[in-house]
C-alpha positions in Angstrom: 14.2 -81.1 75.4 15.2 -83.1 72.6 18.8 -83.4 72.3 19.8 -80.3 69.9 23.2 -82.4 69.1 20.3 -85.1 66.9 18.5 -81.9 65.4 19.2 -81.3 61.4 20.5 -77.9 60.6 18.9 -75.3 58.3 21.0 -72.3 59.1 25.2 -71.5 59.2 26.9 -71.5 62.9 29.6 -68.8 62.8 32.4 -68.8 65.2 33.6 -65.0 66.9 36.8 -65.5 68.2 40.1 -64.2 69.4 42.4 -64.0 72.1 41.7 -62.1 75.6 40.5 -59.0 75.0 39.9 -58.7 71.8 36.4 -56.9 72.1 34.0 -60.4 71.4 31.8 -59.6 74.6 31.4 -56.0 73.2 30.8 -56.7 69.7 28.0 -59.3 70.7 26.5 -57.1 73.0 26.3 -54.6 70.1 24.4 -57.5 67.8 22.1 -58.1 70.7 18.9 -56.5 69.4 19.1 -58.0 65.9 16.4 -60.0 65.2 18.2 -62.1 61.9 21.1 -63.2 64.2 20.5 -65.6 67.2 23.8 -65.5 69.6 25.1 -68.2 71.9 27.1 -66.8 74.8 28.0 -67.5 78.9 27.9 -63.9 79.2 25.4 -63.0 81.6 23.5 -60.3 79.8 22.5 -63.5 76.9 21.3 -65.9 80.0 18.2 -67.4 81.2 17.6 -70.2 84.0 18.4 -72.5 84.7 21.7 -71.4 82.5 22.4 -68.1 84.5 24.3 -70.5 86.7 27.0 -69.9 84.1 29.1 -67.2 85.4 28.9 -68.0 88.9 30.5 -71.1 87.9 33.4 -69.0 85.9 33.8 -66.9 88.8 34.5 -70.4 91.4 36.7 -71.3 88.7 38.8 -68.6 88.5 38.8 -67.7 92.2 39.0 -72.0 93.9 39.9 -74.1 91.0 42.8 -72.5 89.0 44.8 -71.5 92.3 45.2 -75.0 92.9 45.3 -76.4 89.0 49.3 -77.6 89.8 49.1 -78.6 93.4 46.1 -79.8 94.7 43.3 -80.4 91.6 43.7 -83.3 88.6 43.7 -82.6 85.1 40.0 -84.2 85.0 38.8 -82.2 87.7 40.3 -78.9 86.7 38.8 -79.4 83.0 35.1 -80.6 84.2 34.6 -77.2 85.6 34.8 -75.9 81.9 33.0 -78.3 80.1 29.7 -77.3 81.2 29.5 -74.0 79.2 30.9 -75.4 76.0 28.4 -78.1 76.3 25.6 -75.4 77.0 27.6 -73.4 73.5 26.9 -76.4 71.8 23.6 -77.5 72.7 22.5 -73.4 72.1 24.3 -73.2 68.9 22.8 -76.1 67.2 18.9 -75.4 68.5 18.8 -72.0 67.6 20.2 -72.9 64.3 17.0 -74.6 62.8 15.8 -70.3 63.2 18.4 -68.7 61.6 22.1 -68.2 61.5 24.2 -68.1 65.2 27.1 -66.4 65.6 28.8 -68.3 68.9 31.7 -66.8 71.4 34.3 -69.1 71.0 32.4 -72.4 70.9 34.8 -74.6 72.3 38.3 -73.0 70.8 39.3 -70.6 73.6 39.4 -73.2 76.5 40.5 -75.6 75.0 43.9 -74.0 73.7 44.6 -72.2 77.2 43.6 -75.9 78.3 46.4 -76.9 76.1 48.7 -74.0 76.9 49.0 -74.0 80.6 49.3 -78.4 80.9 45.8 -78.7 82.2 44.7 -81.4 79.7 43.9 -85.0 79.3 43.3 -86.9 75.9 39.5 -87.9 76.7 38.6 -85.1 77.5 39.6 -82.9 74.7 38.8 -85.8 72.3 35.4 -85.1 73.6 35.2 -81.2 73.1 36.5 -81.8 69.5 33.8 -83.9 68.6 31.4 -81.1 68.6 29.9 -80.4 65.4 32.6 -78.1 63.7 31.2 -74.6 62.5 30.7 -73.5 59.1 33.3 -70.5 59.1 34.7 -68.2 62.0 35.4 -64.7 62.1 38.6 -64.3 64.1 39.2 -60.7 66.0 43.0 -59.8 65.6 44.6 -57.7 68.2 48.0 -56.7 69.3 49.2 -58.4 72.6 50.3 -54.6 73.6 47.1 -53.6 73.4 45.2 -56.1 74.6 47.6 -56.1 78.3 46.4 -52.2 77.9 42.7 -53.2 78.2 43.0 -56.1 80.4 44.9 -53.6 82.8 41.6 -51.0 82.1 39.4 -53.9 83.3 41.4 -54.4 86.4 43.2 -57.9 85.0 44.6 -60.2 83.5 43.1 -63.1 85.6 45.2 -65.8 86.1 43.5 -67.5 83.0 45.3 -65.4 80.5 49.0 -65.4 81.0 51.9 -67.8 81.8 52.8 -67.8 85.3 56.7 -68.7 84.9 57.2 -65.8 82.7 56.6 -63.0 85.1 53.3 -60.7 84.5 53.7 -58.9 81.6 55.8 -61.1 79.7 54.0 -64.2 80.9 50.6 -62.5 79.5 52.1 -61.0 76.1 53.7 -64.3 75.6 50.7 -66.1 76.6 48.3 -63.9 73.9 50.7 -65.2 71.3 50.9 -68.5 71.7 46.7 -68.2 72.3 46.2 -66.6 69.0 48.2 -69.8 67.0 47.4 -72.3 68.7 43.4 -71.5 68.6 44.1 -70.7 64.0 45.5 -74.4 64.4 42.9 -75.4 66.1 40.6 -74.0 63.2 42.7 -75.0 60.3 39.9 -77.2 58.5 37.4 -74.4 58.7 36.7 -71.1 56.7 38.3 -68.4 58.6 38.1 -64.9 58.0 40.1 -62.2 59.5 38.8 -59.0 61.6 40.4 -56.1 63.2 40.1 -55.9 66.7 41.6 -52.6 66.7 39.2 -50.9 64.9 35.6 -49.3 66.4 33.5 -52.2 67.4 30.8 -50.8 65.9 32.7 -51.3 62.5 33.9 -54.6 63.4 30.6 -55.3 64.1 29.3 -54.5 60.4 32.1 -56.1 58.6 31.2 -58.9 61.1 27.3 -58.8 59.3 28.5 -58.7 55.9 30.1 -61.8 56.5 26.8 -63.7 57.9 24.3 -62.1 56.0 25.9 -63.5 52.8 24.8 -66.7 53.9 28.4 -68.1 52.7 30.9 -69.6 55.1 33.8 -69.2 52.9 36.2 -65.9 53.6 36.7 -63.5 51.1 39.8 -63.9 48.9 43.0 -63.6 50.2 42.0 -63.5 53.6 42.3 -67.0 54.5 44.9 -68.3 57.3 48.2 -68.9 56.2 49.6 -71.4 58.4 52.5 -71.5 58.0 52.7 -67.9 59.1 51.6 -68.7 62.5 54.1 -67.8 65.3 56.2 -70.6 67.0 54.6 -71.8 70.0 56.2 -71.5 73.2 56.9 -74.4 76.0 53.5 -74.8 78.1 54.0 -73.0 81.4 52.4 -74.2 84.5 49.1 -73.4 86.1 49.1 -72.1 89.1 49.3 -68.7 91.2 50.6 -65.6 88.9 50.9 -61.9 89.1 47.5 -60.7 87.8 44.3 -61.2 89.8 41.8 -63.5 88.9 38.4 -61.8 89.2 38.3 -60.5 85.9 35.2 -62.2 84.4 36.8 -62.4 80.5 38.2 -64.9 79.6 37.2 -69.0 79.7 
């Protein structure tokens, strides 16, 4: 296949995304069947080989590879088990963009900034991740940190990808969420961002979502545009490592 990264682009790349549990996997479940929307997503419902590979590799991360982030695994090698789906993001995004418009989950933004947040991190490599092709706007899903430690607990989580280990469990994941949701608007700074709320009914998000896409306009409607200087202060990085929650919870690269 022809390297998608070289292919010219006819049609926007939208961003969905939002810190843990947020509702992304369930309002792109809900845009499945639409046939004027391609999506790009590890999920395993939106696979096919050779890519279903995908979240068998999120699962040995979670269960092998972040247990021993701080003591036994580099940087490099920690952050080459997540560079495999962002490159597959990437490479889907920009092919199925010469059909139509592609809404992506979280592209490259998510795992980078917990990257970022719990130390595991290295200059090259995030250099590298960056360099993707930027999208042409994002629709960011709000949602309280309350309520999202409510649904992570519903889904039998957090894993151990979603929270500060230092803080102690609830307070390391509340914390964690915060510091998640402004670090990934920095991250996005330079692109047109709108705002969503992820406590509404997905199926509302979802056509608030559309509205967005189908005008065929990246730019955010007015006022809705991130502020950033209102972004919360970041907290000090915690360590990876072992924490409270369990790990097999599949949300959350």
């Amino acid at each position: 296949m022809p390297d998608p990264a070289k292919r010219g682009r006819r049609h926007p790349i939208w961003v969905l995304l939002g810190p843990d549990y947020s509702g992304k996997s369930t309002i792109m479940k809900a845009l499945r069947h639409r046939g004027d929307l391609r999506l790009a997503s590890t999920d395993a419902e939106f696979l096919r080989p050779p890519y279903t590979i995908l979240p068998e590799l999120r699962r040995l991360f979670l269960d092998l590879v972040l247990p021993n982030a701080s003591r036994l695994l580099s940087p490099d090698f920690v952050l080459s088990g997540l560079q495999m789906p962002l490159v597959y993001l990437r490479d889907q995004a920009l092919a199925e963009a010469s059909e139509g418009p592609v809404l992506v989950d979280s592209y490259l933004y998510k795992a980078l900034a917990k990257c970022l947040l719990l130390g595991m991190a290295n200059d090259r490599t995030l250099a590298f991740w960056r360099s993707f092709p930027p999208p042409d706007g994002v629709l960011f899903v709000q949602v309280h940190p309350g309520e999202a430690l409510r649904r992570a607990r519903a889904a039998g989580g957090p894993n151990g990808f979603e929270h500060y280990s230092h803080a102690g469990s609830e307070a390391g994941f509340l914390e964690f969420q915060r510091d998640l949701t402004a670090l990934m608007l920095r991250e996005v700074a330079g692109v047109p961002t709108t705002m969503l709320d992820g406590h509404a009914r997905p199926a509302d998000i979802a056509r608030d979502l559309l509205e967005q896409i189908q005008r065929r306009d990246p730019r955010p409607r007015p006022g809705r545009r991130i502020d950033e200087r209102s972004q919360p202060t970041l907290a000090q990085p915690g360590p990876a490592g072992e924490g409270a929650f369990s790990r097999r919870t599949g949300a959350g690269w």
